[in-house]
C-alpha positions, 0 to 999 in steps of 0.5 A, spaced: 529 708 300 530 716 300 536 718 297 536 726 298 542 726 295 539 724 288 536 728 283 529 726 284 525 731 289 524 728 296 517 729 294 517 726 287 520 720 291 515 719 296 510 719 291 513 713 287 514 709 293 507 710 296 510 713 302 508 719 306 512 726 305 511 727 312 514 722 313 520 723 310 522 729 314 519 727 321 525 726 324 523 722 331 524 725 338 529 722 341 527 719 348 530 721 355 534 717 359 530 716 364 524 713 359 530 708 357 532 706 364 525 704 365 525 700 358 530 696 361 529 694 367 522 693 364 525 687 360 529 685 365 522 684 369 520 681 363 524 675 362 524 674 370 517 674 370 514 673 362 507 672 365 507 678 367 502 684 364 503 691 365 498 691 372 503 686 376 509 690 372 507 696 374 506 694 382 513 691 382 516 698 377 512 701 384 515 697 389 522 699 386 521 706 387 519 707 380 514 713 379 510 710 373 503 709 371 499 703 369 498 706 362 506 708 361 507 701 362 503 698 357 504 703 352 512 702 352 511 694 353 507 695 346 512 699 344 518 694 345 514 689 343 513 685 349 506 682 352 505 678 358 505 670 355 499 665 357 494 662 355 488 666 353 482 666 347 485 669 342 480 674 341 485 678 336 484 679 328 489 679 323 490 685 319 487 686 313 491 681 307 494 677 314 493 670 315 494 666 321 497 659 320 495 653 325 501 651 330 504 644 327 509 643 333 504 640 339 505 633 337 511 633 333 517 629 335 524 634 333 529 629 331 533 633 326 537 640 324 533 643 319 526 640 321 524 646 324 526 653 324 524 658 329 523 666 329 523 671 333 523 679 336 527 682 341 528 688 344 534 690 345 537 697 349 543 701 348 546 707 352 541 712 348 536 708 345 534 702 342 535 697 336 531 690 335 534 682 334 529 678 330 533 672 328 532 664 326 533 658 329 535 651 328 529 648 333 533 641 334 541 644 336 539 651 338 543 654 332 543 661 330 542 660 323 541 668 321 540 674 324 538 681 324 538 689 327 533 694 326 531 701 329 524 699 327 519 693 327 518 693 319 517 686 317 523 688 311 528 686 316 525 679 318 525 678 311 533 679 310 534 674 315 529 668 312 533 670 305 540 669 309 538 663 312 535 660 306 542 661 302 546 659 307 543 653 309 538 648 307 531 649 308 527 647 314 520 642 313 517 648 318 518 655 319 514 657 327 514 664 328 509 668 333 502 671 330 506 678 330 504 683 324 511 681 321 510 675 320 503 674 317 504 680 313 503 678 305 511 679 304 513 675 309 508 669 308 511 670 300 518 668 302 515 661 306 511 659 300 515 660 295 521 656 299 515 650 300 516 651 306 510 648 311 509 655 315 507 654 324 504 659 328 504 660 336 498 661 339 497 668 341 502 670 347 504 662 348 511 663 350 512 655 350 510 654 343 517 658 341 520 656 348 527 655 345 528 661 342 526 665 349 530 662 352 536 664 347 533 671 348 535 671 355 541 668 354 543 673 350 541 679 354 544 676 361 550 674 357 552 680 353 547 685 352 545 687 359 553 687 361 554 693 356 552 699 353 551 699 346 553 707 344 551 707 337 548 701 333 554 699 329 557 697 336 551 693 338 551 689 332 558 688 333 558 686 339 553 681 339 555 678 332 562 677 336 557 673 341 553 669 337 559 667 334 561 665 341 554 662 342 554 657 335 561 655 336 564 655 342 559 655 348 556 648 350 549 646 351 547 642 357 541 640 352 546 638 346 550 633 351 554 639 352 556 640 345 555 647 342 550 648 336 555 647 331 557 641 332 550 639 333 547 642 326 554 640 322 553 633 325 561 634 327 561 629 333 559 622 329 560 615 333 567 613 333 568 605 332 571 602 337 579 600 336 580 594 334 
């Protein structure tokens, strides 16, 4: 949004994007290699045991020989955006403006592409630093209908896909995404309604209600993520734009009877009458 080639002021742009001036200078400090080891092995455990929180991760960190307290744990999971997935009371409030949506998928029988669509969040490590892969999912074939990097968790990201998606392909009759901050933000909540488009939402911390899109999560970073070190953002997105490609088209789903997402959202294997 800055331009700091542009004729206008630093300052004077910032004041007419309503953002902080200091902000604009902050540059972050980068974080050290041995914080970003343990963010990765911290997201492995994660996928490997979901139900985990920051007490039971921080004794499987110590039995690894990992040197690192309850509170560093907790304070990166937040950071990475992960948190232990049960079921619990959601005691949580949204923000200010936000407007958490019933979940619509309980009893629901998926039979179709564009029934449902699904969205999330991941984090995703590179050599030096970290990147985030929000993308959106066809419910029924598995699909990957749109995705998105980001170095922060802003909600605009999120948005871009759902635009893409929606451009690209016809429109779902729901959307389920997670209650995280993006997601129920006034500007992501607009996209949905002004598609008409009915919005779904988990119940807090409950991974089986979006189980389809944690499972392409795991896919994704034993597949590809976890076998390669990302030295800047443009090879990761490289990467894993050559992977998703693989992931629709060409890599078959035991689910989909063996067929691959995109044979089962372009309905490619049609019946084929008998000879006569």
């Amino acid at each position: 949004m800055i331009d700091r080639n542009h004729d206008l002021s630093i300052t004077r742009q910032a004041k007419a994007l309503g953002v902080s001036r200091g902000s604009v200078y902050y540059s972050p400090r980068p974080l050290s290699k041995a914080i970003l080891a343990l963010m990765r092995r911290i997201d492995e455990l994660h996928l490997d045991y979901p139900f985990a929180g920051s007490r039971m991760l921080q004794a499987l960190l110590l039995g690894e020989g990992y040197q690192v307290g309850r509170l560093r744990v907790r304070n990166l999971m937040k950071r990475m955006g992960i948190e232990a997935v049960y079921r619990r009371p959601n005691t949580s409030k949204p923000a200010p403006g936000h407007k958490i949506y019933p979940y619509l998928l309980r009893t629901l029988p998926v039979t179709r592409p564009n029934q449902v669509w699904a969205m999330d969040i991941t984090y995703i490590p590179m050599a030096r630093g970290f990147v985030y892969l929000a993308a959106v999912v066809d419910w029924f074939t598995r699909r990957v209908l749109s995705w998105r990097l980001s170095i922060t968790l802003e909600t605009a990201f999120c948005i871009e896909a759902v635009e893409e998606a929606l451009a690209r392909h016809d429109k779902p009759d729901i959307f389920n995404t997670d209650q995280g901050s993006q997601f129920t933000s006034v500007d992501f909540i607009k996209t949905l309604k002004d598609a008409k488009i009915c919005i779904s939402m988990d119940g807090k911390g409950a991974w089986r209600d979006n189980v389809f899109v944690e499972r392409l999560w795991r896919t994704i970073k034993y597949e590809e993520v976890y076998l390669h070190a990302y030295t800047d953002v443009p090879e990761a997105r490289a990467a894993i734009g050559k992977y998703l490609t693989f992931y629709n088209s060409k890599r078959p789903h035991s689910s989909l009877d063996r067929r691959t997402p995109d044979q089962a959202y372009f309905n490619t294997l049609q019946p084929i009458p008998a000879a006569a």
